[in-house]
N, C-alpha and C positions, 0 to 999 in steps of 0.2 A: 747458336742455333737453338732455337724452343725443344721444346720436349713435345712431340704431338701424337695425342691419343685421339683416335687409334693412331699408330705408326704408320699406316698406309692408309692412303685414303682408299673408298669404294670403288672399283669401277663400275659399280653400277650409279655414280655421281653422275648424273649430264650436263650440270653447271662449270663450264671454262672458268667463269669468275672464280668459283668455288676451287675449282681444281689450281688454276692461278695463285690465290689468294692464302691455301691450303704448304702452298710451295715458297710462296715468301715469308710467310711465318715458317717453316721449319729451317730457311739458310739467312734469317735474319741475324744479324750479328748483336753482340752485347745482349742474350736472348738466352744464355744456359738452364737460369734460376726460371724459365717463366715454362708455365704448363699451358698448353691449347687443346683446347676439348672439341672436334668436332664434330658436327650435327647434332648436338646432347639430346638428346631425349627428356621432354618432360611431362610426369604420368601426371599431378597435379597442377595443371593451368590453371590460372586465375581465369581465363575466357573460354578455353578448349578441354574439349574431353582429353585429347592430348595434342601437347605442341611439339616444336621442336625450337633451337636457335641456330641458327648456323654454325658460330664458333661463340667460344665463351674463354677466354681470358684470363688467365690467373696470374699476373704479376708482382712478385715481392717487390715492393716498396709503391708502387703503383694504383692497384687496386684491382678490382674485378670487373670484366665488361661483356655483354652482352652485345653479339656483331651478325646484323644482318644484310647479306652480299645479295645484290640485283646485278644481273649483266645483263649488256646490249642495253637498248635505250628506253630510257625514263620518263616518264612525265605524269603532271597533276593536273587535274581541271574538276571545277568544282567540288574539289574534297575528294574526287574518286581516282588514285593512282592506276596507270596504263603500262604495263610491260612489255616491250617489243623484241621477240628475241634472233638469233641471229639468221632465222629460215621468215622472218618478216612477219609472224606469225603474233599478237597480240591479244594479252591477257589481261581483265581489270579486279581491282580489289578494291573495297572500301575502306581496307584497313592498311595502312600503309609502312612500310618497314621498320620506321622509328617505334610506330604503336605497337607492332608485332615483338621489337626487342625490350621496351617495357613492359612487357605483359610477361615477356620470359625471364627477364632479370629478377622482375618481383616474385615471380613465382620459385623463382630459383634461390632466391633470398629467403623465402620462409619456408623455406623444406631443410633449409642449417640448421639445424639445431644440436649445436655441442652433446652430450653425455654428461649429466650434471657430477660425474666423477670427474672428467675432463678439466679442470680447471686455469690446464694451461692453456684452454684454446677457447674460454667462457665467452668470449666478447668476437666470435670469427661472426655470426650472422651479422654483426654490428659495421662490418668493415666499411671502408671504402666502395663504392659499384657506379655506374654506371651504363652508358649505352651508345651504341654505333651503330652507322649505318653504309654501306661499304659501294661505290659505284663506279670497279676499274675501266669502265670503256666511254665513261664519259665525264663532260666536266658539268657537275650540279652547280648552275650559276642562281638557281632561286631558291631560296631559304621559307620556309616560312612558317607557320608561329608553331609546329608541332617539334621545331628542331634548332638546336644553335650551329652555326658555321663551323665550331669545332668539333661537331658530331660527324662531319661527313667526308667519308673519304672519295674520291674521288680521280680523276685517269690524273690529274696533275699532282699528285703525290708517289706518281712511278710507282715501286716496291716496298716505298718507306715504312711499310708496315709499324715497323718500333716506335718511328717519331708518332706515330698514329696514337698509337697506346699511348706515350710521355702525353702526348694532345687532351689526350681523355681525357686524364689523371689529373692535371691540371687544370681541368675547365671544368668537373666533375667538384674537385678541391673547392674551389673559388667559388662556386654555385652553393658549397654543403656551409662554409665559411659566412657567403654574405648572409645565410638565414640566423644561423649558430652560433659563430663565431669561431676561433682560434681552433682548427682541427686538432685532437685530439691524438697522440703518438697512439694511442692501441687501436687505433681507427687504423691505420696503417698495414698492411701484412707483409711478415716476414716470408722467408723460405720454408719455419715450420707452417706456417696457418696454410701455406698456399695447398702443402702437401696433407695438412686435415681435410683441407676442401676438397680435395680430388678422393681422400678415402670416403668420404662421402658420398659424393656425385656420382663416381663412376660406379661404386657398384650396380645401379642402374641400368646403366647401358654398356657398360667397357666389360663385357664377359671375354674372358683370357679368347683369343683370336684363335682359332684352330689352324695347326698348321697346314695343312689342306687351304684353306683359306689366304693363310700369306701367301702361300707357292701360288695360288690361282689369281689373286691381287697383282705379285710383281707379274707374274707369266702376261696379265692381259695387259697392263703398263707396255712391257717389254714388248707385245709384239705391234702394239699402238706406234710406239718411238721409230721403228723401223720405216714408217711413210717418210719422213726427214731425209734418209739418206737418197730418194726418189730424185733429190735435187743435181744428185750427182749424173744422173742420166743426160741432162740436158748438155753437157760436158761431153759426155759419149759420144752423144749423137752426132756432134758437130765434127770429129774427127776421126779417122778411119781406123789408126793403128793409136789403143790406148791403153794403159796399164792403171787400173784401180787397185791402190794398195793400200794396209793399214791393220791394226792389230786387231785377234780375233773378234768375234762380236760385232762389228761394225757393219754388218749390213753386205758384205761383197758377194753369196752368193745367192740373197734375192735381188741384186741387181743384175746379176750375169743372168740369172733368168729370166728376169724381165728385159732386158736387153736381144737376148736372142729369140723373145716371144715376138718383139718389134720389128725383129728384123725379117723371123720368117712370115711376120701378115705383110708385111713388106713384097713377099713374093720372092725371098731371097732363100736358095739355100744355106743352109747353115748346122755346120757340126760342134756340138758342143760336147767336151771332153774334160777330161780329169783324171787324176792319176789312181785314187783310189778303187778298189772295185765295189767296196760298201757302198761309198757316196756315188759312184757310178749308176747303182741298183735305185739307190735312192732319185737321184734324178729320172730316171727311166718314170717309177713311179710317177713322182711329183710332175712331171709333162701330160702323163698319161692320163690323171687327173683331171686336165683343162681340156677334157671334150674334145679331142682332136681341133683346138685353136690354140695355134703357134707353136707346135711341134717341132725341132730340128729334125732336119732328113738325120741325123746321127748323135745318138745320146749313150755317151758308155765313156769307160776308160779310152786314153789314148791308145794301150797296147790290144784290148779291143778293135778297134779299127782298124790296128796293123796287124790282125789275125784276119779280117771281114780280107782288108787290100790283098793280102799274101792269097788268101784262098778262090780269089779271082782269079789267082793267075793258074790255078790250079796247081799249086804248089802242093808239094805233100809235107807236112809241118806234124814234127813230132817234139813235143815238150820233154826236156830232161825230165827226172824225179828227182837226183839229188838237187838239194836247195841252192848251191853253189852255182852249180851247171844250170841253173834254174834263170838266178839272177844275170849269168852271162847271155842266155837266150834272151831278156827280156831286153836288156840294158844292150848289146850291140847284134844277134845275128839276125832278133825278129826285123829291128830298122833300117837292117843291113838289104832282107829279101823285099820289105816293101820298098826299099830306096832304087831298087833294081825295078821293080816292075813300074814304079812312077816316072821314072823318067820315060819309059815309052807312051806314057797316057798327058793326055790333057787336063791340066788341072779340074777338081771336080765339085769344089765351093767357094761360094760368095763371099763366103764370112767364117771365121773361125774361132772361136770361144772356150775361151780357158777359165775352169775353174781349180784354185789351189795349183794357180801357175806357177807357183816357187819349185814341186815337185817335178818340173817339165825342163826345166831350162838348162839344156846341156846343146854342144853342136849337131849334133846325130840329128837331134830331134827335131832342132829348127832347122837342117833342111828338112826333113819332113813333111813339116808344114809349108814352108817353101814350094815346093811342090804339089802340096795339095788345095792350095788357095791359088785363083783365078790371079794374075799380075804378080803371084809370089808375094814372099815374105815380106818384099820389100817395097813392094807398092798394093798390095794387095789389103783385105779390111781384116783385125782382128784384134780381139778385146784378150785382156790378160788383167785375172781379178786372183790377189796372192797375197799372203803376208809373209815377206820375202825376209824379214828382219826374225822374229819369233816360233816359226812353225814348219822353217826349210826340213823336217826329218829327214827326208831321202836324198838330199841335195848331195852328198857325197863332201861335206866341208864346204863348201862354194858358198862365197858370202853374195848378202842380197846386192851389196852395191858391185861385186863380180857377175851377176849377172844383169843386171841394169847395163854394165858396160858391155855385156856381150852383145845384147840385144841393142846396145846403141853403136855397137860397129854396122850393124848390117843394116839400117835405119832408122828414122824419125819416128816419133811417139809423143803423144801426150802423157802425160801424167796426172794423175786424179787419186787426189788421198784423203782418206778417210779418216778420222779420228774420234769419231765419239763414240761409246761402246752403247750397243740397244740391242744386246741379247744377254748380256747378264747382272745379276741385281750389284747392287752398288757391296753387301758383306763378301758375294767371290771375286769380284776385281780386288776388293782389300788381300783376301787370301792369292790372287796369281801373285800380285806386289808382295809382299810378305817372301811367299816361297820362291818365287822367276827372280826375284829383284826387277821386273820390268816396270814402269812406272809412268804412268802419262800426266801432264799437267790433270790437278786435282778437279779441275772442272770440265775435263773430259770424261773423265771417268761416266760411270752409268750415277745416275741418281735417285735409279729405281729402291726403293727400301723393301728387302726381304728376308727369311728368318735367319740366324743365324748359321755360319758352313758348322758342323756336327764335325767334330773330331773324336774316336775314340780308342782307346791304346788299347792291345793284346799282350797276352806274356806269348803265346804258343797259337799253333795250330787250334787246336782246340776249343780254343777260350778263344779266337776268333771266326770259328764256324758256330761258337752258341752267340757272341754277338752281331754279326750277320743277320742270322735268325730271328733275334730279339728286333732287331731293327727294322726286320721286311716285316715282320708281326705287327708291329707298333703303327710302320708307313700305312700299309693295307687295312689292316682290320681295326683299329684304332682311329688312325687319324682318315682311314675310307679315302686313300691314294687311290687312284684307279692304278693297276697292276702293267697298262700299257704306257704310262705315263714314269714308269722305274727302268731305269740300264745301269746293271753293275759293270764298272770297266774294272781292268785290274792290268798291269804293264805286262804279264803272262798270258798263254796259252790255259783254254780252259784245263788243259788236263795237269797243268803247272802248280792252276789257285786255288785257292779254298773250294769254289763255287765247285769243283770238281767232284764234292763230297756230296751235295745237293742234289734232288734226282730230277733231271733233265724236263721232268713233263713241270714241275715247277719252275724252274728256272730255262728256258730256252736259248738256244743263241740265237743271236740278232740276225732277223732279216727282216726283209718288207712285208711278210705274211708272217709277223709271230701273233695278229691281234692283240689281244688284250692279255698282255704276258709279260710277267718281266722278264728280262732279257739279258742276255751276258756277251763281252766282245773285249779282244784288245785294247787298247785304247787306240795304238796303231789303227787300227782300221776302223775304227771311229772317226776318225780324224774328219773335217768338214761337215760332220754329221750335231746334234744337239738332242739333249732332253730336257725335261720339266724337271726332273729330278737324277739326280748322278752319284751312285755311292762308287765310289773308289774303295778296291779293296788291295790288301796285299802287297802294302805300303810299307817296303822295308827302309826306303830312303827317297830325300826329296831331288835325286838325281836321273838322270841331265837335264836341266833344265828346260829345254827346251821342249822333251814328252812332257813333266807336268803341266809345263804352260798348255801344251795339247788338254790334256787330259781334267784341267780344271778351270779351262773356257768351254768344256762341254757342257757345263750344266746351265741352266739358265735362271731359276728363282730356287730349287733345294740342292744342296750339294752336301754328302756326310761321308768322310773319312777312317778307314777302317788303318790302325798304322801300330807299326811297331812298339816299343818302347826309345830304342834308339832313333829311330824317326822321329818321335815326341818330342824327343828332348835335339836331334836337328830343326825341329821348328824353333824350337824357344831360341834357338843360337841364333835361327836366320832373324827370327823376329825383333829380338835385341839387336841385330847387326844390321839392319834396317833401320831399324826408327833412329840410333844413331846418326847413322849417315843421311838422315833424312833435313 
């Protein structure tokens, strides 16, 4: 893999090619040693007040090359090149890509100039260079006299990026050779020269990336990537009773809502549920949102709705206080009085939609729904969107293939599985693998690039409420995080954490009206929910597995870690005991 500066491309990029081309230099192989600069900036053009190149090239042993990408379609007629791009829309120029990267090569070549102390690196303007011209959506069959055949990349060199570069190099070689004669070895650049060049270059344009900046980079990647898994709908649709399942990040609850937005323009009623009461609230929002088009008649918790049912019957319902007596009400006497008043009613939806269906699946419940859908459980329509393997917390032990069997006693189902991760940057899937030991084939993973997960140790209480402080300090008013864009989780009760020393009008807890606030929550009742940024505090240990996995697929491009000493030194254990068995 190259080394590519910047690390992340723009998203303010509009070029596919670019964005393309950007993507096979960074996962090209046999590619460690070589640096990619893209869109360099350059203040002295030989032709422009300023230019730019697209990519620019720095390979030890190879040479140096100046790369300018066209996508969508090409063409020349009397000297004046046509760009047609993908809305059919068409652009001309008289100066044509080849010209464009000679004018930037040259210019770029005499802005080297070593430090006449420098004497290890006296002959680097001297080196090897070149030039390319890059056109992946089509095959350039006509050549003509501004360009050689091995200048041009084209849709029939696939990804080959590298052999592109070896291409140059050699036809570059053999052009300097047939004027000169026998190339010269300090014509050549090693690993240092390559690394003078870029101290050079990039102070220019490559100012250190603010983090704000990464986070907003992978964040708009990330929420880009998410059209992809759209595909899995058309699966849906075709079948009444389907279970989309897969590890976090993957897309399963903007498709359950786009699923039940379909169903109710459809004309269909439709109750969509969940187990948590956060993401409950959350959904209410996010429906409420879309202008009353495609509303479920029912958006809440499932225990929710068996409070609405009980209260039809004009039942009188009085909730324990102790926590114990708490979870016996929710878990069998609430499903116990709605299971009594449904069996005298007619069932009362079309369609029934599960989100974070792992935390649902017991008997009780699916008669429940049995009941409450039009044909039953069993021939009746309803979607179940879950990561039944990694994130069951409330499942009581019940493994995901015990409940796949449960739900496959009492009927047929489709199945639809997810696996590419497009809600968090490709450094916190490294950190859930590291700490979960969960692991997916390496090119499922996300491939979004964002900044580093931030780990940092405490001795005390103390010394983890000054760095807390140092951290929201630094996020906020430093790197100009917006404040609603930060949620501290921590595996405690606010009055348990740290956060509990912090005064509430700055740090709020989480609801759907904090606005522009940071905000503090379980991680439990985070669960299903996401942010831009996730600092985890109050990290004594990286156990049970299955909360951190909750708790650090929350984050989506920042994640930083507030943790023990002995937690530290459990990372280094698991980390070593990973790569091992890797």
């Amino acid at each position: 893999m190259a080394r590519m500066i910047p690390a992340v491309i723009s998203p303010n990029v509009k070029s596919d090619a670019e964005k393309k081309i950007f993507k096979w230099f960074e996962e090209a192989p046999n590619t460690d040693d070589w640096i990619v600069l893209h869109s360099l900036g350059i203040a002295q053009h030989v032709s422009l007040i300023h230019g730019e190149v697209d990519f620019l090239v720095l390979a030890p042993k190879y040479g140096i090359f100046a790369l300018e990408v066209k996508g969508g379609r090409v063409s020349r007629k009397d000297g004046i090149w046509y760009f047609t791009n993908r809305f059919g829309e068409t652009d001309s120029k008289s100066r044509g890509p080849f010209e464009q990267a000679w004018d930037a090569i040259h210019s770029i070549m005499e802005k080297i100039v070593p430090s006449r102390t420098d004497i290890d690196h006296k002959n680097v303007e001297k080196m090897i260079y070149g030039i390319g011209a890059m056109f992946p959506d089509i095959d350039y069959e006509t050549v003509g006299a501004e360009e050689e055949p091995w200048q041009v990349f084209d849709c029939k060199d696939g990804k080959k990026v590298r052999d592109y570069i070896v291409r140059l190099s050699s036809g570059a070689r053999a052009a300097w050779e047939r004027t000169y004669g026998p190339m010269p070895k300090n014509k050549i650049p090693n690993v240092n020269d390559v690394n003078y060049l870029l101290s050079i270059l990039r102070k220019d344009f490559d100012k250190t990336v603010a983090l704000r900046a990464k986070i907003d980079y992978a964040d708009q990647e990330l929420i880009s990537l998410t059209n992809k898994q759209y595909q899995c709908l058309d699966q849906i649709e075709e079948n009444r009773r389907v279970i989309v399942y897969g590890p976090a990040g993957t897309g399963k609850t903007l498709l359950a809502m786009k699923q039940a937005r379909n169903e109710v323009l459809k004309g269909k009623k439709v109750a969509f549920i969940c187990y948590n009461s956060s993401l409950g609230k959350w959904f209410q929002e996010a429906f409420k949102a879309e202008n009353d088009m495609g509303i479920p008649s029912f958006v809440g918790t499932f225990h929710s709705l068996l409070l609405d049912i009980v209260k039809k019957a004009n039942e009188t319902i009085t909730i324990p206080s102790s926590q114990e007596a708490k979870n016996e009400f929710y878990k069998n006497t609430l499903p116990d009085m709605a299971l009594e008043y449904l069996l005298e009613k007619e069932p009362e939806y079309d369609e029934i939609i599960i989100d974070e269906a792992q935390d649902l699946i017991n008997e009780k419940y699916l008669d429940v729904l049995d009941l409450l859908l039009i044909k039953g459980f069993e021939r009746g329509c309803w979607k179940m969107f879950g990561d039944f393997s990694n994130q069951a917390i409330y499942s009581g032990g019940m493994s995901g293939q015990n409940m796949f069997d449960l739900i496959e006693d009492r009927t047929a189902f489709a199945r639809c599985k997810l696996v590419e991760n497009c809600r968090n940057t490709r450094q916190i899937c490294f950190a859930i693998e590291i700490i979960t030991g969960f692991k997916a084939p390496s090119d499922l993973w996300s491939k979004i690039v964002g900044p580093p997960v931030s780990y940092t140790t405490y001795k005390n209480e103390d010394e983890e409420l000054v760095k807390l402080e140092e951290l929201l300090f630094n996020l906020t008013d430093k790197e100009h995080i917006e404040n609603g864009d930060i949620i501290i989780l921590s595996p405690y009760t606010r009055e348990k954490s740290i956060v509990s020393r912090i005064d509430t009008t700055k740090i709020r807890d989480f609801t759907f009206k904090s606005g522009n606030h940071i905000t503090f929550s379980t991680i439990q009742s985070f669960k299903g929910l996401d942010s831009k940024v996730v600092i985890l505090t109050d990290i004594d240990g990286f156990s049970p597995e299955q909360l951190m996995y909750v708790a650090l697929s929350r984050a989506r491009s920042g994640l930083f870690v507030l943790e023990t000493k002995s937690a530290s030194e459990e990372y280094n254990q698991l980390f070593i005991r990973r790569k091992i068995n890797a």
